[in-house]
DSSP file (Angstrom, degrees, kcal/mol; ACC not computed):
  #  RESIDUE AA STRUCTURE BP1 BP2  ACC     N-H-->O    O-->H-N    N-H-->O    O-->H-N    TCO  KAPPA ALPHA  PHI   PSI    X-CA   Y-CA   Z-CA
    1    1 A X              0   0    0      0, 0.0     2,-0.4     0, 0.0    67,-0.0   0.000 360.0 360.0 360.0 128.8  110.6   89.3   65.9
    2    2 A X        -     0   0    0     37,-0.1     2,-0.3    38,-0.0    66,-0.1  -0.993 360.0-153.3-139.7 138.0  112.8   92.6   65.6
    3    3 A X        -     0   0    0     -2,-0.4    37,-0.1     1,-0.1    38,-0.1  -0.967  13.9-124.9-106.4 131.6  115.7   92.7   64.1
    4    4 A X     >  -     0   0    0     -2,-0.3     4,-1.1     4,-0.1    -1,-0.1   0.039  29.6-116.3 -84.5-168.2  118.7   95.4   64.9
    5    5 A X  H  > S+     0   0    0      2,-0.1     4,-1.0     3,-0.1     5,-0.3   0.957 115.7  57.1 -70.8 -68.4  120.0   97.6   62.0
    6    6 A X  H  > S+     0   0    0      1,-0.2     4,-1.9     2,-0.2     5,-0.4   0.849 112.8  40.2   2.7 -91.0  123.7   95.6   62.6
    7    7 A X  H >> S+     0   0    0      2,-0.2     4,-3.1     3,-0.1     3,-2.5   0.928 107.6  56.9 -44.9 -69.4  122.0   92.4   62.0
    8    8 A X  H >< S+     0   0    0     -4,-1.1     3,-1.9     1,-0.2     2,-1.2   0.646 114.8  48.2 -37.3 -93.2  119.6   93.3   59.0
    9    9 A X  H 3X S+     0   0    0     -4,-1.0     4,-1.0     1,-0.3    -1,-0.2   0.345 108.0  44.9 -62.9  -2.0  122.8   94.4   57.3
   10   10 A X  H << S+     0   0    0     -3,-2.5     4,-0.4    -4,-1.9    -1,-0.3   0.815 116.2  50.9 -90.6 -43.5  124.9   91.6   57.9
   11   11 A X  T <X S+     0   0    0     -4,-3.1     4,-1.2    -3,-1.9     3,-0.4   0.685 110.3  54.0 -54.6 -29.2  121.7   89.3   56.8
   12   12 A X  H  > S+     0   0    0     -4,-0.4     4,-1.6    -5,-0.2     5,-0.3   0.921 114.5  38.0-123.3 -69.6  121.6   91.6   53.8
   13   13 A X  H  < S+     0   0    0     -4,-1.0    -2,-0.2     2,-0.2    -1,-0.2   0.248 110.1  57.1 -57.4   4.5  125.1   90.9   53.0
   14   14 A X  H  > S+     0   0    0     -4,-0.4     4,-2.3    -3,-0.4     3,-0.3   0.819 109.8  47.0-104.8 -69.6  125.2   87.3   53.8
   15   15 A X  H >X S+     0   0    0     -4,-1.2     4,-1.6     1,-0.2     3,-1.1   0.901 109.1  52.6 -35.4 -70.4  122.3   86.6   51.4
   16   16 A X  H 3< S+     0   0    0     -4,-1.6     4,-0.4     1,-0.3     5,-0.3   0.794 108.8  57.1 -41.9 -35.7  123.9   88.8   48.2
   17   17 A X  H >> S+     0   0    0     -3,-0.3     4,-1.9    -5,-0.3     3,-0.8   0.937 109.3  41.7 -94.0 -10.2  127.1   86.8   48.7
   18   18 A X  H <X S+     0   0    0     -4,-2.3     4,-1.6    -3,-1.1    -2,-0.2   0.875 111.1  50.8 -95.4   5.4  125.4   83.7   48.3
   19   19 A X  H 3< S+     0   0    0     -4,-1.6    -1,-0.3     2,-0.2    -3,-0.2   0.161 110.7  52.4 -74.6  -3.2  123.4   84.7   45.6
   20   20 A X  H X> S+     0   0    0     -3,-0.8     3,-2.1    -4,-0.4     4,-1.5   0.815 116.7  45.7-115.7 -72.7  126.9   86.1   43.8
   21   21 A X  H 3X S+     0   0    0     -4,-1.9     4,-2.3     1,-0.4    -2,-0.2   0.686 113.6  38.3 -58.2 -58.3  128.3   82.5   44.5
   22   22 A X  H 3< S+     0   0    0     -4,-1.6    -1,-0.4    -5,-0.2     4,-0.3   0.572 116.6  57.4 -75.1 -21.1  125.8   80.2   43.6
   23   23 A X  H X4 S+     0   0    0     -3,-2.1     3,-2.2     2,-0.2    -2,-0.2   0.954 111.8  49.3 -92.8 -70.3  125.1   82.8   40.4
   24   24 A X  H 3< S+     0   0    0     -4,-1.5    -2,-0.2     1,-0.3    -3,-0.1   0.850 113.8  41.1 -15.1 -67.7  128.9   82.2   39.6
   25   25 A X  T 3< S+     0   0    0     -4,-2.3     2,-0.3    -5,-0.2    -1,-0.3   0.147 103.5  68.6 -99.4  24.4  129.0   79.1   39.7
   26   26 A X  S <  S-     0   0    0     -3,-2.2     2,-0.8    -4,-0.3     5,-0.1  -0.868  70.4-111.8-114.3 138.4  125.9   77.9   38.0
   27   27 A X    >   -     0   0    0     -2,-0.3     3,-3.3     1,-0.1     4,-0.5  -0.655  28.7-117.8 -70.7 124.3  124.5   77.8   34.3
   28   28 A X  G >  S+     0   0    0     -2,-0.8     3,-1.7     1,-0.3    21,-0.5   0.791 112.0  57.1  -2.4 -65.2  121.7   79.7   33.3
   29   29 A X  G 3  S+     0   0    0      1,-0.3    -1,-0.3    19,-0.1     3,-0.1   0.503  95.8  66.9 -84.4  -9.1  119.8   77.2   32.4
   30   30 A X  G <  S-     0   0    0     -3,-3.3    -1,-0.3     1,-0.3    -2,-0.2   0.341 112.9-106.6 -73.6  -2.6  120.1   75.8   35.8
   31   31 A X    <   -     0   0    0     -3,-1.7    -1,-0.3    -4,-0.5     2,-0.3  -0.038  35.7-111.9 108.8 152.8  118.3   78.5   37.1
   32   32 A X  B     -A   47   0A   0     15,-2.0    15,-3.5    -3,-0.1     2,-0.7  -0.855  21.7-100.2-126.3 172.0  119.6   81.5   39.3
   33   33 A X        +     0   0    0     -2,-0.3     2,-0.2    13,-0.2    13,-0.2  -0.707  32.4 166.7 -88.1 124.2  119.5   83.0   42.5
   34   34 A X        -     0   0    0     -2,-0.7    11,-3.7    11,-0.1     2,-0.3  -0.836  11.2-166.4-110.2 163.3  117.5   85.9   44.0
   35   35 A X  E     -C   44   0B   0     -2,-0.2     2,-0.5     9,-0.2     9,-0.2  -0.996   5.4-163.5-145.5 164.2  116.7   87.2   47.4
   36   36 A X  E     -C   43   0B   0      7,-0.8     7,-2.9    -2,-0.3     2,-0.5  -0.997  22.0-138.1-140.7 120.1  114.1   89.8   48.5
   37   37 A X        -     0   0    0     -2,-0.5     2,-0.2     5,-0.2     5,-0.2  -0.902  27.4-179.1 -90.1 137.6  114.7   91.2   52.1
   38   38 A X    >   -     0   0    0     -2,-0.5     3,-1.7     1,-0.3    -2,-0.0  -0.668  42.7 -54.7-109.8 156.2  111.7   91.4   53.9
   39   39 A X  T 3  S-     0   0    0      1,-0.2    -1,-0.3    -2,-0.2     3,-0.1  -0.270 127.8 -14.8  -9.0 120.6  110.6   92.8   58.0
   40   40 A X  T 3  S+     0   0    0    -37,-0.1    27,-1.3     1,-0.1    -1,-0.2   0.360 133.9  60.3  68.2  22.1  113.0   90.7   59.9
   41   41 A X    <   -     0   0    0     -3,-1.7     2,-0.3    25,-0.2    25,-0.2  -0.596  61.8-133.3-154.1-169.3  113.9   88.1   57.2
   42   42 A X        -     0   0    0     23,-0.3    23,-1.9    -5,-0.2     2,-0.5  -0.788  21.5-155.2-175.5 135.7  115.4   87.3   53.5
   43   43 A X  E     -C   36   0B   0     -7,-2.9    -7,-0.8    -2,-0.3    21,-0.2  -0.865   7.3-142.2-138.0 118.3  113.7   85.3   51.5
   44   44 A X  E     -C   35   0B   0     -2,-0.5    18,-1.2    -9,-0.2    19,-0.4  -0.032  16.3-163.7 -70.9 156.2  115.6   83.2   48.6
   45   45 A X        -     0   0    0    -11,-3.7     2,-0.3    16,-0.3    16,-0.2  -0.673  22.5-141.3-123.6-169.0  114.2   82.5   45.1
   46   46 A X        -     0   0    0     -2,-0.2    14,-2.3   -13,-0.2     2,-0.2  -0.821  23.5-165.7-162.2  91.3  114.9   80.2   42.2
   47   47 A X  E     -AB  32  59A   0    -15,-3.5   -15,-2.0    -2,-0.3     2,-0.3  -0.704  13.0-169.7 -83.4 146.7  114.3   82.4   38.9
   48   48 A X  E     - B   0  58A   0     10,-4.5     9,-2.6    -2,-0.2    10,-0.8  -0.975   3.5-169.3-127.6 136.9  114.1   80.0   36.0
   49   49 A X  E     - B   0  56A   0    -21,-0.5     7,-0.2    -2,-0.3   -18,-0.1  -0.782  19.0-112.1-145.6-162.9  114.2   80.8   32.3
   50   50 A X    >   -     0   0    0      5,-0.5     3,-0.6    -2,-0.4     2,-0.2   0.187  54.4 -71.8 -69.8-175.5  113.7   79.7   28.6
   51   51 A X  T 3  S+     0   0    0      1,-0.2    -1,-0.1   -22,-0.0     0, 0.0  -0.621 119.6   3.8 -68.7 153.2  116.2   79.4   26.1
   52   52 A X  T 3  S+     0   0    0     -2,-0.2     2,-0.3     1,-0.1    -1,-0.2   0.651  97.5 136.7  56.5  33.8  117.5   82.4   24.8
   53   53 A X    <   -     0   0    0     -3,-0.6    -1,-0.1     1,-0.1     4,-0.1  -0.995  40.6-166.5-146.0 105.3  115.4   84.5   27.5
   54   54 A X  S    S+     0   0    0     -2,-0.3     2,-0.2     2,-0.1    -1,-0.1   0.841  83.3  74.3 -46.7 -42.0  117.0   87.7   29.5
   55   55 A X  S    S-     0   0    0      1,-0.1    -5,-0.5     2,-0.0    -2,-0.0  -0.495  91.9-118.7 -79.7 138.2  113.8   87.3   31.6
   56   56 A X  E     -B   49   0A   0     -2,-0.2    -7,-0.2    -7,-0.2     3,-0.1  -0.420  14.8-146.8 -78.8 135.8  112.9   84.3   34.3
   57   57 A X  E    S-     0   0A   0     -9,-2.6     2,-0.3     1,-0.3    -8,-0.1   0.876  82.3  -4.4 -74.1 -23.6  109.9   82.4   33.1
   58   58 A X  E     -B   48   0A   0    -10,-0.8   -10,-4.5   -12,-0.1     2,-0.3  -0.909  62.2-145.8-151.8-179.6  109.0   82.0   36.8
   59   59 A X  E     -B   47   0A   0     -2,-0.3     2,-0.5   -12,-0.2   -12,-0.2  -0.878  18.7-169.5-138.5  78.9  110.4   82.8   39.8
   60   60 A X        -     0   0    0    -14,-2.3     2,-0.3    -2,-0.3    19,-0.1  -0.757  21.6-132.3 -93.3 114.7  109.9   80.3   43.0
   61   61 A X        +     0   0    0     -2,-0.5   -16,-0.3   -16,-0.2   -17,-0.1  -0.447  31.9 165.1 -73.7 134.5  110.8   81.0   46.4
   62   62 A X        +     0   0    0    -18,-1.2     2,-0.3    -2,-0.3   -17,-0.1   0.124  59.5  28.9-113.6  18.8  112.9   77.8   48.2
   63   63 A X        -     0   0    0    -19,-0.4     2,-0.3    15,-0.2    15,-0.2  -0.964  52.2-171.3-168.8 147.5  114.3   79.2   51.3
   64   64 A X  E     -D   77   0C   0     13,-1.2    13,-3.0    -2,-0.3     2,-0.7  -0.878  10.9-155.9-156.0 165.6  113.9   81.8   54.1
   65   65 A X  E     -D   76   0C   0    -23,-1.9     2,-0.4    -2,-0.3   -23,-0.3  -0.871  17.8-177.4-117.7 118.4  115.9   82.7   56.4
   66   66 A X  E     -D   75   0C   0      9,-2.7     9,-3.8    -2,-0.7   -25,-0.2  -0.960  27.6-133.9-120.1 136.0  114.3   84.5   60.2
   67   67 A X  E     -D   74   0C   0    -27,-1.3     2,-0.5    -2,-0.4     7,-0.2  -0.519  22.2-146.8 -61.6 144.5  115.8   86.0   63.3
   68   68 A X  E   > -D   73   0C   0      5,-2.0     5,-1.0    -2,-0.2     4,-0.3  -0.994   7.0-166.0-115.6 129.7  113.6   84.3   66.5
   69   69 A X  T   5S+     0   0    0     -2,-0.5    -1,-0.1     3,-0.2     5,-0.0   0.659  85.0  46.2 -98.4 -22.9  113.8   87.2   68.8
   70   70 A X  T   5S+     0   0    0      1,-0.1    -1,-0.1     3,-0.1    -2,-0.1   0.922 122.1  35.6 -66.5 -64.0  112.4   84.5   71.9
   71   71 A X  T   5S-     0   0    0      2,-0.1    -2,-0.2     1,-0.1     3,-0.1   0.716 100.3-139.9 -77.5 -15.0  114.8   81.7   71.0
   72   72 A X  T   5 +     0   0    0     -4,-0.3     2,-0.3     1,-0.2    -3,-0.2   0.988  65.0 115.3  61.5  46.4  118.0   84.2   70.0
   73   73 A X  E   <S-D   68   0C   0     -5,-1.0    -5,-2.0    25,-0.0     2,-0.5  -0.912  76.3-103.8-139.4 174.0  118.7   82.0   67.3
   74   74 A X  E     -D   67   0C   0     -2,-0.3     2,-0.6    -7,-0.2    -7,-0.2  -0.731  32.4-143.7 -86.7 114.9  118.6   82.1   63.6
   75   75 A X  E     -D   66   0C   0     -9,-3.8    -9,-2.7    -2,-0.5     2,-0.6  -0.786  10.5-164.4-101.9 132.7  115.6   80.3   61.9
   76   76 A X  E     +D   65   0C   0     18,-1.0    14,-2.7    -2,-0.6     2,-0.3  -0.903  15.2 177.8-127.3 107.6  116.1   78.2   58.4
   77   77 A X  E     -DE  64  89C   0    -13,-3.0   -13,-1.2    -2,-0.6     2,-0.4  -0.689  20.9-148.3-120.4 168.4  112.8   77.3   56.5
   78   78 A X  E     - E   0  88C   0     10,-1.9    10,-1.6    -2,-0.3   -15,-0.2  -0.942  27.5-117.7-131.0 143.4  112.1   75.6   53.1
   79   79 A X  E     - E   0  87C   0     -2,-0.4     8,-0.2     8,-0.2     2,-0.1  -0.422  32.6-173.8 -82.0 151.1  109.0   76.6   51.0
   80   80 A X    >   -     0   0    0      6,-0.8     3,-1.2     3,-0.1     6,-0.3  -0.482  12.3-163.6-166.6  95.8  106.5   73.9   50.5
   81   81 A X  T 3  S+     0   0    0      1,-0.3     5,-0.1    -2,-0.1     6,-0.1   0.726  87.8  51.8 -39.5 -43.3  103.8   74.3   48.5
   82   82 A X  T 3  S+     0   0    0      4,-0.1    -1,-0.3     3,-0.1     2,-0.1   0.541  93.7  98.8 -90.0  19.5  101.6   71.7   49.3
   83   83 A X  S X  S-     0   0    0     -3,-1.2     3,-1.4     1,-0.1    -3,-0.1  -0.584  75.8-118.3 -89.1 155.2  101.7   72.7   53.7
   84   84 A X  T 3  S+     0   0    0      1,-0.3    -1,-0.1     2,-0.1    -3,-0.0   0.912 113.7  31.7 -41.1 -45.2   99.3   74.6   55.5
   85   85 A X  T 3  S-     0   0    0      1,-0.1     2,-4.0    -3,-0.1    -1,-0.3  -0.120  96.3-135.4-120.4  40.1  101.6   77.1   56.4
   86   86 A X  S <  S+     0   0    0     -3,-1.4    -6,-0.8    -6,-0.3     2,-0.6   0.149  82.8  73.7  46.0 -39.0  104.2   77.2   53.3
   87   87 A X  E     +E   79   0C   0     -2,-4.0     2,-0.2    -8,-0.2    -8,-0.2  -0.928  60.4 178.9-129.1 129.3  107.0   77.4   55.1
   88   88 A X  E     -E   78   0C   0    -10,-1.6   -10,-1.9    -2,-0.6     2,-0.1  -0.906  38.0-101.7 -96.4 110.9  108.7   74.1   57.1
   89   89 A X  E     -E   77   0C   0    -12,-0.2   -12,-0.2    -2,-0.2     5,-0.1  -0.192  35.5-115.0 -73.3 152.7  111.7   74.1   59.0
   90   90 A X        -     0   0    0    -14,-2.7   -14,-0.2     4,-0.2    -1,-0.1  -0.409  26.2-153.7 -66.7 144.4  114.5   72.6   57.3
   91   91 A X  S    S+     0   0    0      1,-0.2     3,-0.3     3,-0.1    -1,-0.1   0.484  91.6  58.8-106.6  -7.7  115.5   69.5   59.3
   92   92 A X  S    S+     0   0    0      1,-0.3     2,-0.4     2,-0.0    -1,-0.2   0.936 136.0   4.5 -71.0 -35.1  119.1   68.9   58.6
   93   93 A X  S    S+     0   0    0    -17,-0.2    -1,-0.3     1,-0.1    -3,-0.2  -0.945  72.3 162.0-161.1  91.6  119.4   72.9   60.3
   94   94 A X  S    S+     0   0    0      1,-0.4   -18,-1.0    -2,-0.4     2,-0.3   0.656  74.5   1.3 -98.1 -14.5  116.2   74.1   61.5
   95   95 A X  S    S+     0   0    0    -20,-0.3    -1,-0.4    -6,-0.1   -20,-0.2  -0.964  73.7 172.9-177.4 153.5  117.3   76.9   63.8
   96   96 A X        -     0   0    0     -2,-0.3     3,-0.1   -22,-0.1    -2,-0.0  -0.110  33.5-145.4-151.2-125.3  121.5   77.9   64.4
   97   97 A X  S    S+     0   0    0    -24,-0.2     2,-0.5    -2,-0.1    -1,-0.1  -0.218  87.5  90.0  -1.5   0.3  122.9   80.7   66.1
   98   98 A X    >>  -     0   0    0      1,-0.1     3,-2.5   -24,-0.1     4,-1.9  -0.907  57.4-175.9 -84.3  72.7  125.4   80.6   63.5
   99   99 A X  H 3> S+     0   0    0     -2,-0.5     4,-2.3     1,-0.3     3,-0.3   0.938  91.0  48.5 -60.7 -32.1  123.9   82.9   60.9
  100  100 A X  H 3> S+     0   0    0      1,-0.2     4,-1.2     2,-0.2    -1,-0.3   0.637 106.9  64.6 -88.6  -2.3  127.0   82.1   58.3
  101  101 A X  H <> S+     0   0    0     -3,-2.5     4,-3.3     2,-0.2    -1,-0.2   0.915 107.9  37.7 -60.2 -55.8  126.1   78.2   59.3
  102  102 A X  H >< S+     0   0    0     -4,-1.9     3,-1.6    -3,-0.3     4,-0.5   0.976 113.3  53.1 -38.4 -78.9  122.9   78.6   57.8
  103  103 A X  H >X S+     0   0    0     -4,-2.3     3,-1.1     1,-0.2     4,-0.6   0.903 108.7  58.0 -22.3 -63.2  124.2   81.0   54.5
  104  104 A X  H 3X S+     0   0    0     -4,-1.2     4,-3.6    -5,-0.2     5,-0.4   0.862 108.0  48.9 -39.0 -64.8  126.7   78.0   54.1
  105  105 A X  H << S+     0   0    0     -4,-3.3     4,-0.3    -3,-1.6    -1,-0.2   0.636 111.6  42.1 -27.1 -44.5  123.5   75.7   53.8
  106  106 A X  H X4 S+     0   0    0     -3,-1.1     3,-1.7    -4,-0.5    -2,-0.2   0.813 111.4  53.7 -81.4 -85.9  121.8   77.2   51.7
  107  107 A X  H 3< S+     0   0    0     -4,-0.6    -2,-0.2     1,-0.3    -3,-0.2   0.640 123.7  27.6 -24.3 -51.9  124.7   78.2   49.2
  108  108 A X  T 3< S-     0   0    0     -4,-3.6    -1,-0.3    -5,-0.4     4,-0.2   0.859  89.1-162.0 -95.3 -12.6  126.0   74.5   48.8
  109  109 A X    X   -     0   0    0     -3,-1.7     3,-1.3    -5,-0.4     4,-0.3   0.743   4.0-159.5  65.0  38.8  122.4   72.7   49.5
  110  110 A X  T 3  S+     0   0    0      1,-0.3    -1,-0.1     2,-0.2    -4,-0.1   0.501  82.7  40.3  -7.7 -35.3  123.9   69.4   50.3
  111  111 A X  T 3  S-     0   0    0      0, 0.0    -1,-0.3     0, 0.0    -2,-0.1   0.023 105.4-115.3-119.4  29.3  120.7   67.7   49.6
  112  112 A X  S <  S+     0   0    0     -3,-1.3    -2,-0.2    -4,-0.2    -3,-0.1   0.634  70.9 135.9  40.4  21.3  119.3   69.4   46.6
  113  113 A X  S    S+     0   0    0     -4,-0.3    -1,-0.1     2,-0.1    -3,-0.1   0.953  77.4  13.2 -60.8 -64.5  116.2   70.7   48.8
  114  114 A X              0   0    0      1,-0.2   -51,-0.1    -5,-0.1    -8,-0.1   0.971 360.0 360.0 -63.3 -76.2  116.4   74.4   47.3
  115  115 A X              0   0    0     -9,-0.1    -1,-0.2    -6,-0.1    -2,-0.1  -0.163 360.0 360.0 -40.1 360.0  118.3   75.0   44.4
């Protein structure tokens, strides 16, 4: 899977605004958002942390987001600990051609699957 330069930077910025958003508009103590761009990817996190703690007590990834360079579509996976292969595509939006379809998905979570 290769991804252009274009595209890595629009993915780069598509992730950071929903990580601003969701950051906004959340408590602390509900946990916040990170993302770590990887090769051809972004993968979201869920830092969580104590009372009274600048630092996350852990840090869990719930999302990642892939280019499919075969299918030309946008791929949207959910972390799952106990699966062979950790990441599962999400079944409300497994795959989009709509990258901001996704973002949108992740940011408001409709089903409390990430966040």
């Amino acid at each position: 899977m290769t991804l252009i330069q274009m595209s890595q930077c629009r993915l780069e910025r598509s992730a950071q605004t929903v990580c601003n958003n969701r950051n906004q508009n959340v408590a602390v103590e509900f946990g916040k958002s990170l993302f770590e761009m990887k090769p051809n990817c972004v993968v979201f996190s869920k830092a969580s942390y104590l009372l009274d703690s600048t630092n996350p007590d852990y840090i869990l990834p719930v999302a990642k987001v892939e280019f499919d360079d075969q299918l030309k579509q946008w791929r949207l996976s959910i972390y799952q600990e106990n699966s062979a292969s950790l990441w599962d595509a999400y079944p409300p939006l497994p795959t989009s051609t709509d990258l901001a379809q996704i973002m949108k998905m992740i940011e408001e979570d409709p089903s409390d699957d990430f966040w």
